[in-house]
BATIDO-16096 format. One record per residue: residue in three letters; x, y, z of N, C-alpha, C in turn. Coordinates in steps of 0.05 Angstrom, whole numbers, padded with zeros to 5 digits, always signed. Layout:
N
ALAXYZXYZXYZ
...
END
This chain:
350
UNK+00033-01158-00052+00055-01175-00046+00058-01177-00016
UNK+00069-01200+00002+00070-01202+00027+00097-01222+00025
UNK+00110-01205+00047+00136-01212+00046+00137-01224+00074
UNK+00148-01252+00075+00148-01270+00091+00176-01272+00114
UNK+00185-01261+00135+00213-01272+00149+00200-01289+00172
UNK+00207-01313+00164+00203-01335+00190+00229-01337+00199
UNK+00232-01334+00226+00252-01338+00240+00256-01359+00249
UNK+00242-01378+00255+00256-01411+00250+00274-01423+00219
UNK+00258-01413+00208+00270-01418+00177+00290-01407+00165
UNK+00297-01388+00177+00311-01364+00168+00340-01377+00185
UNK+00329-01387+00205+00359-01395+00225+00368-01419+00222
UNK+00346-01442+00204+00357-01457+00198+00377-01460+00178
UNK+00368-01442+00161+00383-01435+00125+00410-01429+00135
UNK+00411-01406+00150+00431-01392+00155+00456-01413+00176
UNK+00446-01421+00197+00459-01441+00214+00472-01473+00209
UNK+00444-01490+00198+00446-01510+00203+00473-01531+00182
UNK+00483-01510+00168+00503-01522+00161+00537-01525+00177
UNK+00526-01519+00202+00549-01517+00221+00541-01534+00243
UNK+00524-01555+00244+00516-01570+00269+00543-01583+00259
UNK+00566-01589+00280+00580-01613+00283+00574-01641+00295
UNK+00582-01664+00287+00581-01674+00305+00616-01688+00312
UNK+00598-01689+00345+00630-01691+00359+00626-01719+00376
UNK+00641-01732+00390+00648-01749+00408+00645-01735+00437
UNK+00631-01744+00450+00640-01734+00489+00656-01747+00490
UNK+00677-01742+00504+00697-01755+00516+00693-01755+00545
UNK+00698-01764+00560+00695-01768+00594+00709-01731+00606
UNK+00735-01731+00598+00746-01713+00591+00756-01693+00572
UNK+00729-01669+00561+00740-01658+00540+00752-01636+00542
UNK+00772-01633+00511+00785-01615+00498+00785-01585+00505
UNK+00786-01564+00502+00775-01536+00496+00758-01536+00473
UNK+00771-01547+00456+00766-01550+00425+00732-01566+00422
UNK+00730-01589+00440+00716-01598+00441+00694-01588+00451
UNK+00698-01575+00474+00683-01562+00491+00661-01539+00476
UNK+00683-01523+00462+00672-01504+00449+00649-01519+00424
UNK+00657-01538+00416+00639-01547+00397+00612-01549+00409
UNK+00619-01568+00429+00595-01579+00443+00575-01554+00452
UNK+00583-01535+00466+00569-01504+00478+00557-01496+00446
UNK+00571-01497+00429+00566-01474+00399+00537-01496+00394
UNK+00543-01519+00389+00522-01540+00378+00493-01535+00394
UNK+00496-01538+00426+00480-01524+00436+00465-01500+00442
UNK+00481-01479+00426+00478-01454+00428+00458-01446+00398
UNK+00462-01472+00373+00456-01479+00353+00420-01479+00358
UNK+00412-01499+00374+00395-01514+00379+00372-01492+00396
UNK+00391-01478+00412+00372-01459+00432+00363-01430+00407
UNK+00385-01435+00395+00372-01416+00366+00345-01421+00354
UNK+00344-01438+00351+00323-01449+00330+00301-01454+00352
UNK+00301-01453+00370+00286-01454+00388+00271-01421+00396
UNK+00290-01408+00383+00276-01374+00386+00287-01370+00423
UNK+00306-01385+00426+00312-01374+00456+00347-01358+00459
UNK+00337-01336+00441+00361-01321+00437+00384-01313+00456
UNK+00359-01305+00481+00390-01295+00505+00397-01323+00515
UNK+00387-01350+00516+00411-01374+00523+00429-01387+00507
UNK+00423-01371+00477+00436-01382+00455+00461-01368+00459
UNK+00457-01337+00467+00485-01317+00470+00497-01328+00487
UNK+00487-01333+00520+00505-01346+00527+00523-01378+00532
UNK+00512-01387+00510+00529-01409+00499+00546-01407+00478
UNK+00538-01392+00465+00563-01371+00449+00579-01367+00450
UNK+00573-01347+00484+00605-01339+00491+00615-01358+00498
UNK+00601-01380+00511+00623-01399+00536+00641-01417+00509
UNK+00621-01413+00487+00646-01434+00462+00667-01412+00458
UNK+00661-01391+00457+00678-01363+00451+00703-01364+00473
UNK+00696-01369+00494+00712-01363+00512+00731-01393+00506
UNK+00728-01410+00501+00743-01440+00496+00766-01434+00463
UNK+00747-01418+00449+00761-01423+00431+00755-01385+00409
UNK+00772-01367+00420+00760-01351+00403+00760-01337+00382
UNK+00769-01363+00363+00779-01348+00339+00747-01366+00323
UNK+00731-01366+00329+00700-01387+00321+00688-01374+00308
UNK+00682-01378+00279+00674-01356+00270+00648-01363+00264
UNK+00639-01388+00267+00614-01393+00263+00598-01390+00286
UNK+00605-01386+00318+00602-01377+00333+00598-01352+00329
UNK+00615-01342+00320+00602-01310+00322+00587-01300+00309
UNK+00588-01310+00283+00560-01290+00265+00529-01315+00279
UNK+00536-01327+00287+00502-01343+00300+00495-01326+00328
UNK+00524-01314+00336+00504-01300+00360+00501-01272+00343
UNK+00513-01262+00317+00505-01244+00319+00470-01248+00308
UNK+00460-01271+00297+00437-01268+00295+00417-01274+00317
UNK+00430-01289+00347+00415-01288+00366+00409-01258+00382
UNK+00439-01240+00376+00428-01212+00386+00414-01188+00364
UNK+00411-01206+00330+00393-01187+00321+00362-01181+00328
UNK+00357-01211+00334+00333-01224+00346+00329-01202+00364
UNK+00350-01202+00384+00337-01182+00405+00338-01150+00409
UNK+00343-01144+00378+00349-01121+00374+00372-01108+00384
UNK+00393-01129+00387+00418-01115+00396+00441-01106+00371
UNK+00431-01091+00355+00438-01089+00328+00478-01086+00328
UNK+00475-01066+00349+00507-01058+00342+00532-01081+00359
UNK+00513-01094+00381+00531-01123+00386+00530-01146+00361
UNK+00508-01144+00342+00510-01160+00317+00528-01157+00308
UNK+00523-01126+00302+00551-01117+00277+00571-01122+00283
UNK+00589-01122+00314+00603-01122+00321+00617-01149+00315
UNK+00595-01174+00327+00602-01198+00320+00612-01203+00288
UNK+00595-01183+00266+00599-01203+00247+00622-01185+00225
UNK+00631-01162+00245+00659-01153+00237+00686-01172+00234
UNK+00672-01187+00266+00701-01198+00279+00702-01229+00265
UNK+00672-01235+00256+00673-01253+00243+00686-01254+00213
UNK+00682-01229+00189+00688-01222+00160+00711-01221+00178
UNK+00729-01215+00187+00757-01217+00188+00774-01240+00201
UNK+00760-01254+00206+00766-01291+00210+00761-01304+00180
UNK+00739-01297+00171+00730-01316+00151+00711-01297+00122
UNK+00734-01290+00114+00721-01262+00089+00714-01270+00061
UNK+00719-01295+00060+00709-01315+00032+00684-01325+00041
UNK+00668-01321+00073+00641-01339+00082+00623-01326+00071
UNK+00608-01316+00048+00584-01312+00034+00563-01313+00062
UNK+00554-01333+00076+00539-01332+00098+00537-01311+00126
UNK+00569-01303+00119+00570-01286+00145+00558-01250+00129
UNK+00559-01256+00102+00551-01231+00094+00518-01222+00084
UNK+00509-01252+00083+00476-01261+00087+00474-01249+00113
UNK+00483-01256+00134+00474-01250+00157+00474-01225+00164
UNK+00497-01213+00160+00503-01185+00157+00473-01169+00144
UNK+00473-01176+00123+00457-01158+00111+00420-01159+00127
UNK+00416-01183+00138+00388-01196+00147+00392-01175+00182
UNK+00409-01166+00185+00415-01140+00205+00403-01117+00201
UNK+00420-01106+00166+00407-01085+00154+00389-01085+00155
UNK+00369-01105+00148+00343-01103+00139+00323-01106+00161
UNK+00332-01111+00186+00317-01107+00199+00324-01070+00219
UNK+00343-01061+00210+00345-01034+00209+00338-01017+00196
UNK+00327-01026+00175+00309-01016+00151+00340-00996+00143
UNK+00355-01002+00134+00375-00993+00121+00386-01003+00091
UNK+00370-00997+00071+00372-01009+00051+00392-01006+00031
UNK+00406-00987+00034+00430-00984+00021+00457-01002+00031
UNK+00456-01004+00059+00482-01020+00064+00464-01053+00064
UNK+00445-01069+00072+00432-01080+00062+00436-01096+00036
UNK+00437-01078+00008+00443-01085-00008+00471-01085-00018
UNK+00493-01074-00006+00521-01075-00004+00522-01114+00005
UNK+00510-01110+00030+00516-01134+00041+00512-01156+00016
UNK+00485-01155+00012+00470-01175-00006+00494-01180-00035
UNK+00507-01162-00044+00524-01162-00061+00550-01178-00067
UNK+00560-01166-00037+00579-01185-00021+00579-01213-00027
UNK+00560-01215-00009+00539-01246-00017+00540-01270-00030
UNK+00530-01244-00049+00531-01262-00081+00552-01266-00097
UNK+00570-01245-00096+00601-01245-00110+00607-01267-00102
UNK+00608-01273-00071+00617-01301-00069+00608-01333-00073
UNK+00578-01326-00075+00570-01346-00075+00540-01337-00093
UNK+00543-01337-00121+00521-01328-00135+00493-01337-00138
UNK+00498-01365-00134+00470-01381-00131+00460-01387-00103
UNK+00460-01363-00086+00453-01365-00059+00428-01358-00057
UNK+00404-01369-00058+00376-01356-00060+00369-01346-00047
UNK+00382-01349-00018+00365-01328+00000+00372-01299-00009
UNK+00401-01293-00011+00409-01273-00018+00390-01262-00042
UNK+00394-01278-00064+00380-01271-00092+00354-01261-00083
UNK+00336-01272-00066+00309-01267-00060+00306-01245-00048
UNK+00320-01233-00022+00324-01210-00016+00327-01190-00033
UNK+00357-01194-00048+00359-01171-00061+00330-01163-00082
UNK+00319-01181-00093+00293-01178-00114+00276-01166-00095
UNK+00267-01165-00064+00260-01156-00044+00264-01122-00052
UNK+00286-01109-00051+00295-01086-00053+00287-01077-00079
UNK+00289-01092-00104+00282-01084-00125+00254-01079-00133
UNK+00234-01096-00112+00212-01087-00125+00192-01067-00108
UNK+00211-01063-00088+00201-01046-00064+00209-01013-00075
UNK+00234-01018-00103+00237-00996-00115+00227-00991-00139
UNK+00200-01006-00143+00185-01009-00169+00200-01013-00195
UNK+00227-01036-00184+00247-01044-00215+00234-01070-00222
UNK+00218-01075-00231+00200-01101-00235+00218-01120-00249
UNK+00231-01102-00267+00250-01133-00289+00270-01139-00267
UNK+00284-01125-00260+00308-01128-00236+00304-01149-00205
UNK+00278-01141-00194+00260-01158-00183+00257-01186-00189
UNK+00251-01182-00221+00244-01214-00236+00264-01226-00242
UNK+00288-01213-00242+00307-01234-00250+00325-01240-00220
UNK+00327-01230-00194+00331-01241-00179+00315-01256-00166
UNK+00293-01253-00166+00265-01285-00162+00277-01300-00176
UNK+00281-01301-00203+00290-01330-00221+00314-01341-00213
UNK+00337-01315-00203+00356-01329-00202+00351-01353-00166
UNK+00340-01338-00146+00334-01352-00128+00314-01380-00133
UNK+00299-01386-00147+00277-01403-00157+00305-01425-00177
UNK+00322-01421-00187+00337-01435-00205+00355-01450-00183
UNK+00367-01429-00158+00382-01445-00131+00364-01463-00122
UNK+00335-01462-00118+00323-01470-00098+00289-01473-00117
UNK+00288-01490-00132+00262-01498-00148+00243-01497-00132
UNK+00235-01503-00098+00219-01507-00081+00215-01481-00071
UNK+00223-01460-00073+00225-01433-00057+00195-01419-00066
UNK+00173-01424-00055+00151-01419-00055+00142-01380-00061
UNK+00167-01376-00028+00168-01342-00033+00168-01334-00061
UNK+00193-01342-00069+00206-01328-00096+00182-01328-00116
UNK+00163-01356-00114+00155-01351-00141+00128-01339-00137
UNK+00122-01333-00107+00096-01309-00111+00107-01289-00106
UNK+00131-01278-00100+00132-01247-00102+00145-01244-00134
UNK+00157-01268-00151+00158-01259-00176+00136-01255-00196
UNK+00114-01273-00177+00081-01269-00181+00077-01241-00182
UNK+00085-01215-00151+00066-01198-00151+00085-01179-00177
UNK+00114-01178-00182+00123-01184-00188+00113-01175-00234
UNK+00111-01188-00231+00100-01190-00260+00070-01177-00265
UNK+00054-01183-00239+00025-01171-00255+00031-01144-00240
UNK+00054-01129-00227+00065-01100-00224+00053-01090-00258
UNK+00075-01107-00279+00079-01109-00304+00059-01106-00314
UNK+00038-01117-00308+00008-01120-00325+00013-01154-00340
UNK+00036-01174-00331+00029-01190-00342+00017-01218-00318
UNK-00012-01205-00326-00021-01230-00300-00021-01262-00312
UNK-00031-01258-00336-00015-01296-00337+00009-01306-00331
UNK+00029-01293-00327+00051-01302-00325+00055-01301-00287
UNK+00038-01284-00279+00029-01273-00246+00016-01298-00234
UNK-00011-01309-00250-00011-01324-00247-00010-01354-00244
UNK+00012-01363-00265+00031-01389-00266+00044-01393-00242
UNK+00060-01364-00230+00085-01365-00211+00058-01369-00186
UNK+00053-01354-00182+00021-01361-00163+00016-01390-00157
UNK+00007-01398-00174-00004-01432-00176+00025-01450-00171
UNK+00045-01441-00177+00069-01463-00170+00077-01451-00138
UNK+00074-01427-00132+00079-01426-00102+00050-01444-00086
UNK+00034-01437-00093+00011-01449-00080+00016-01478-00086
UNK+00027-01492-00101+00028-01517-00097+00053-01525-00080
UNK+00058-01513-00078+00090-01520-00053+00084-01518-00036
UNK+00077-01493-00015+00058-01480-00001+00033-01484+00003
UNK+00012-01506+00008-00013-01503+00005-00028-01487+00027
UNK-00026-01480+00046-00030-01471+00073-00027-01434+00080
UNK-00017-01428+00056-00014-01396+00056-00034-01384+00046
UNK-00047-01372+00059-00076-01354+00046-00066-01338+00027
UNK-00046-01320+00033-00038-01298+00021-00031-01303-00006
UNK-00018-01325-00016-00019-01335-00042-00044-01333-00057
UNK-00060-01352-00052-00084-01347-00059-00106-01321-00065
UNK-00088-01301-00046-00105-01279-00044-00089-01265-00062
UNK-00066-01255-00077-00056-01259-00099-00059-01267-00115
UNK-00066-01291-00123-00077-01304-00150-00103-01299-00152
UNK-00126-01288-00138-00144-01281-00143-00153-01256-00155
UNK-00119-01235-00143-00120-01208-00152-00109-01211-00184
UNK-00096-01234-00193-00078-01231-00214-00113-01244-00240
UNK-00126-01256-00225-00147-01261-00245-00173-01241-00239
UNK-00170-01232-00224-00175-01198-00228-00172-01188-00248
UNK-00145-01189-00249-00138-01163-00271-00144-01180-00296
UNK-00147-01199-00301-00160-01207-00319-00186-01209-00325
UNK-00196-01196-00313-00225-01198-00311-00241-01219-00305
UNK-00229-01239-00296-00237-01272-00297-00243-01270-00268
UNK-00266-01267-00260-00283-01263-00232-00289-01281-00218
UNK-00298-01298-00236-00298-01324-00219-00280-01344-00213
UNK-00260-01340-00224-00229-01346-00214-00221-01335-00200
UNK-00227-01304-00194-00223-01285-00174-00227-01294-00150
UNK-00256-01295-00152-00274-01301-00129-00260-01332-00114
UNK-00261-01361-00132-00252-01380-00123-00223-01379-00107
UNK-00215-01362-00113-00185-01358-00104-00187-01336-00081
UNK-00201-01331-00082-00204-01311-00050-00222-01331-00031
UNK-00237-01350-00044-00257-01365-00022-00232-01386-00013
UNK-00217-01393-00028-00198-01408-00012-00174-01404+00007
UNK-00169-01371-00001-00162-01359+00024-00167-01353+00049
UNK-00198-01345+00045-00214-01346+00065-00223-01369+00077
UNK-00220-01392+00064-00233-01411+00082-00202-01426+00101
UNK-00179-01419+00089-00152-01424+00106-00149-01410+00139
UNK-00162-01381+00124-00152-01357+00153-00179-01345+00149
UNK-00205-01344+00161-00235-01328+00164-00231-01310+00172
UNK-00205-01300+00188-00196-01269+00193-00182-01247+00180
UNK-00181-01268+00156-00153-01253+00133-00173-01239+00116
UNK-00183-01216+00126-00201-01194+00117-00189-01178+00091
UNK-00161-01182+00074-00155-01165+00058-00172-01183+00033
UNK-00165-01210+00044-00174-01234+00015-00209-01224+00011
UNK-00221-01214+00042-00254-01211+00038-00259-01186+00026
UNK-00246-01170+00032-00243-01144+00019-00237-01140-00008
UNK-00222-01159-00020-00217-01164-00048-00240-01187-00063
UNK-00248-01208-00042-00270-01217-00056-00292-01189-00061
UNK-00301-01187-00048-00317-01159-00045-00311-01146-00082
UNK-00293-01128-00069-00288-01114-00094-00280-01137-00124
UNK-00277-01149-00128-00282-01177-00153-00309-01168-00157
UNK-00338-01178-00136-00363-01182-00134-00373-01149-00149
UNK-00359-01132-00141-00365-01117-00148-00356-01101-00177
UNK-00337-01105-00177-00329-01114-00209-00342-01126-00231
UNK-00351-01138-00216-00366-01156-00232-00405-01156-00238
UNK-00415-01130-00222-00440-01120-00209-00459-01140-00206
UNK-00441-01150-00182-00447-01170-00153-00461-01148-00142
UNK-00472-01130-00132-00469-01107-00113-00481-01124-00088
UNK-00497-01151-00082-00509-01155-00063-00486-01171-00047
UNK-00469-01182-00059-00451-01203-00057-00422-01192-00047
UNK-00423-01154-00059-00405-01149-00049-00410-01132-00025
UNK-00428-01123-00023-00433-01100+00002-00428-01126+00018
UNK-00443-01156+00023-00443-01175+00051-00408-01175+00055
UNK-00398-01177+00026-00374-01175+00036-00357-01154+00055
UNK-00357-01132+00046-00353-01110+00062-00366-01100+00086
UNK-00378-01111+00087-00395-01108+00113-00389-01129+00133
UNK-00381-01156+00127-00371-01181+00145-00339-01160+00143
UNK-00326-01160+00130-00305-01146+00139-00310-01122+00166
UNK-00332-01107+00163-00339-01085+00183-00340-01095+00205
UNK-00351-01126+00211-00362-01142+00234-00343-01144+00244
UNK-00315-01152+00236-00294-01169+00242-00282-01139+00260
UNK-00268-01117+00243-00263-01104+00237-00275-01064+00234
UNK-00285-01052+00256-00303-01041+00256-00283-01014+00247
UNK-00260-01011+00245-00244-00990+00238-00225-00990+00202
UNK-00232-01007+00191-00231-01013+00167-00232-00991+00146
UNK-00218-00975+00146-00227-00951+00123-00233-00959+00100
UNK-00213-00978+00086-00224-00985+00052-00251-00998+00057
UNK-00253-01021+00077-00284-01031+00067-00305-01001+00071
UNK-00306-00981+00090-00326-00960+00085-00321-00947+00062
UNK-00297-00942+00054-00297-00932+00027-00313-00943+00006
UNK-00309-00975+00004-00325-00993-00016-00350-00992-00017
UNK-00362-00990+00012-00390-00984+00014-00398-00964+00006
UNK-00382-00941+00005-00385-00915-00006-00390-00919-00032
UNK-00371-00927-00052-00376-00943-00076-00392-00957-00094
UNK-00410-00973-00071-00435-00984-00070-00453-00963-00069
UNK-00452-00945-00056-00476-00928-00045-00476-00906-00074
UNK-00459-00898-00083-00461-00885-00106-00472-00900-00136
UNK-00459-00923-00146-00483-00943-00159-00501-00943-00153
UNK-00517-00943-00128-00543-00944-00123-00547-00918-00121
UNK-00542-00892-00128-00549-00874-00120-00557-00855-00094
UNK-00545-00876-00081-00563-00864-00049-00530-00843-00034
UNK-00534-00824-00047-00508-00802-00048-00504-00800-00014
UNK-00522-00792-00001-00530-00781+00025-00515-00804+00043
UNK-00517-00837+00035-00494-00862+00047-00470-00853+00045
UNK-00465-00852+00013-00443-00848+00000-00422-00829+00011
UNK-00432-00803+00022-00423-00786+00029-00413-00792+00063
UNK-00437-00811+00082-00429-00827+00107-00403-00835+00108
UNK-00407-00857+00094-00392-00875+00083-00356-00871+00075
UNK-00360-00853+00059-00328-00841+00058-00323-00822+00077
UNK-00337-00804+00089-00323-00795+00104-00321-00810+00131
UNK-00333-00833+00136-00323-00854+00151-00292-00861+00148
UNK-00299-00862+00121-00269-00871+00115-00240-00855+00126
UNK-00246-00829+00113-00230-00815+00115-00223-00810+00136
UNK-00239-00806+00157-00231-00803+00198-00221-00823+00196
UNK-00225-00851+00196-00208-00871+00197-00178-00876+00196
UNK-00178-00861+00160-00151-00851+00153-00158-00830+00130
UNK-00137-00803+00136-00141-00785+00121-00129-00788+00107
UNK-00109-00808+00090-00093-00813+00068-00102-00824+00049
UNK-00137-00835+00052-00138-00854+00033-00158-00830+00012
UNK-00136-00833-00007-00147-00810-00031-00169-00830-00036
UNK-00181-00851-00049-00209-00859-00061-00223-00849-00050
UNK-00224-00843-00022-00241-00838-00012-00250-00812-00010
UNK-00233-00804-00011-00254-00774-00022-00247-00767-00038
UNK-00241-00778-00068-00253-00783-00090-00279-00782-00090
UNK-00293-00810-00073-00323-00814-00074-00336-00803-00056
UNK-00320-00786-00040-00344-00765-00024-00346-00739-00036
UNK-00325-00730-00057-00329-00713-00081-00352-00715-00093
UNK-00354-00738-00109-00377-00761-00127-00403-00740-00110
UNK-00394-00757-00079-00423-00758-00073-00431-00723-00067
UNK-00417-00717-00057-00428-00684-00053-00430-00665-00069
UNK-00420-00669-00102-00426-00665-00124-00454-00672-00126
UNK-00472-00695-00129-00488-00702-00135-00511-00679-00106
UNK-00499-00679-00085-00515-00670-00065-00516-00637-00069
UNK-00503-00622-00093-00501-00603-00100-00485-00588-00082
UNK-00460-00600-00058-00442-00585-00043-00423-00577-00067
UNK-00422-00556-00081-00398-00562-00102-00372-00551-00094
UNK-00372-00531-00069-00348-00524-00063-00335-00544-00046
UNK-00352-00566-00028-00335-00590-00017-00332-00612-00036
UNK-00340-00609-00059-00330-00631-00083-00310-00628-00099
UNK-00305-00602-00097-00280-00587-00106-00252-00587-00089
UNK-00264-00591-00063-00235-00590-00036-00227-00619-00047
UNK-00258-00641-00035-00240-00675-00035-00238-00675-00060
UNK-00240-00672-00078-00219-00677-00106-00193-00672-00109
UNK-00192-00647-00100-00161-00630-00096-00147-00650-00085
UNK-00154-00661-00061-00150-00671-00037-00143-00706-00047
UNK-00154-00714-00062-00154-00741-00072-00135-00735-00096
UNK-00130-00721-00118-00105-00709-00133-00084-00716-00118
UNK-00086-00694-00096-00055-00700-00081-00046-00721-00074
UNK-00069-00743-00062-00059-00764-00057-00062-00796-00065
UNK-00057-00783-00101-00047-00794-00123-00071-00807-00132
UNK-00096-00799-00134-00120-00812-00144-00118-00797-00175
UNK-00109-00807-00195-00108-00794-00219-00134-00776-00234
UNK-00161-00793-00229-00181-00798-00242-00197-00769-00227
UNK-00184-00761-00211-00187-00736-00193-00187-00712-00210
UNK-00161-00712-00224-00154-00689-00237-00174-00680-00257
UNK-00190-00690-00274-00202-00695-00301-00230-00682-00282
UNK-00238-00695-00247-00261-00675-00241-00256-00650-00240
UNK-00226-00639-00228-00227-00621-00225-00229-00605-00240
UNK-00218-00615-00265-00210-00592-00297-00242-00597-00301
UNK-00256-00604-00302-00282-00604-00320-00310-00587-00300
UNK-00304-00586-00272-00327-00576-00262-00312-00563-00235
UNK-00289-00549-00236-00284-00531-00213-00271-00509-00223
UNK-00263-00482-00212-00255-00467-00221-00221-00468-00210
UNK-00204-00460-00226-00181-00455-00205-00180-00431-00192
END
């Protein structure tokens, strides 16, 4: 799953229902004034030019300062700049101008979450929705939190509820994509897939999803087609080549998938999973002595990735190391390679 925050988009949803329009007058108002600065302050938003957006903010602030739409917009021009606790501040002073605005508590919470604070986060998100239940951004978020906590039905039904506000919401219906084939149900993974990709045509990462979801169906050459069209969007989006790869190999491609993993290497010369895969390869073909390269390539790379010495177990088992086939198994156990445990019970001692 790949979770998307565009900050043009994000500021339009959240803002653009406050552009006024006003009259110049030769000589204006306070009232007026402030509009005009806020409208502008509107525009330099969406423009991603956060510190001239603040200070047009204030100068509406200073005209008129009971503005409450003024204030939660700068608090999202100073989340932008990581000024978290002048956000909050704004969008205190804002909930207590305007505590029925569902928006100011969207915003609120799009704070949390870039504080990585997921408990108040989802307070916010709650808020939100009490007030305003068919708010999708909110709904999408919160399903955000739910599947980040492996609640897949809870996940799925705030995708739907966001997808039912907003039929066009592309996100919603591939993360209710990743979403469902969590579940094991990839047809239904990938339906939501194919309707984001038709909204969306331009997002690799879709595609590179629906290729994993006919994966799991074993349907390879749907696999494969759906990773070539990722790849041919973004030639650098190495996870889609790394998954064609492993499809190819799934499927005992082995020639089709090593070029794969290996054009990943080109791109990419620090890649732990593709040396792992090659490792992979190198054990099918027997050539243990790669195999054993190969993952422990991997592993310097990153020592977290349990497959990988899994398959440098494999291979130094076969090379008759049996006391280092006994460590990376242990070692791949711990870090959660299941298929680990069953070496250890059958050919090590405790």
């Amino acid at each position: 799953m790949k979770f998307i925050f565009t900050t043009l988009s994000l500021l339009f949803l959240v803002c653009s229902y406050g552009q006024d329009t006003i009259k110049i007058a030769s000589t204006l108002t306070p009232e007026q004034q402030a509009e005009l600065d806020y409208n502008q302050g509107l525009a330099a938003l969406k423009r991603n030019e956060f510190m001239p957006s603040v200070e047009l903010f204030n100068k509406a602030l200073l005209a008129k300062p009971n503005f409450d739409k003024a204030l939660y917009n700068r608090a999202i021009a100073y989340m932008q700049l990581k000024n978290y606790n002048a956000a909050k501040s704004d969008i205190a002073a804002a909930t207590a101008l305007s505590p029925k605005n569902p928006e100011i508590f969207f915003t609120k919470s799009l704070i949390y979450f870039n504080e990585n604070k997921k408990d108040s986060q989802l307070m916010a998100l709650d808020n939100c929705l009490a007030l305003a239940a068919n708010h999708a951004e909110a709904n999408y978020y919160k399903g955000m939190l739910h599947y980040e906590m492996n609640d897949w039905d809870k996940a799925i039904d705030c995708y739907s509820k966001a997808i039912a506000a907003n039929p066009s919401y592309a996100y919603a219906y591939n993360d209710r994509g990743s979403a469902k084939r969590a579940k094991n149900d990839a047809a239904g993974a990938i339906a939501d897939y194919e309707k984001a990709a038709s909204i969306e045509t331009n997002h690799p990462f879709i595609y590179n999803n629906l290729g994993s979801a006919y994966r799991q169906q074993k349907n390879y050459t749907k696999a494969v087609e759906s990773y070539n069209k990722a790849i041919q969007q973004d030639a650098n989006y190495l996870i889609a080549l790394n998954n064609r790869g492993a499809a190819k190999f799934e499927n005992n491609d082995l020639a089709g998938a090593e070029a794969d993993f290996e054009g990943v290497l080109k791109k990419d010369g620090n890649n732990s999973q593709a040396y792992n895969n090659l490792a992979s390869i190198a054990i099918v073909k027997k050539d243990y002595k790669k195999a054993k390269d190969m993952s422990a390539r991997a592993i310097q790379l990153n020592d977290k990735n349990g497959p990988a010495y899994f398959n440098r177990g494999i291979a130094r088992q076969m090379l008759r190391e049996e006391e280092g086939c006994c460590a990376d198994w242990k070692k791949a156990k711990e870090l959660g390679v299941v298929a680990a445990g069953a070496y250890l019970n059958s050919d090590c001692e405790d």
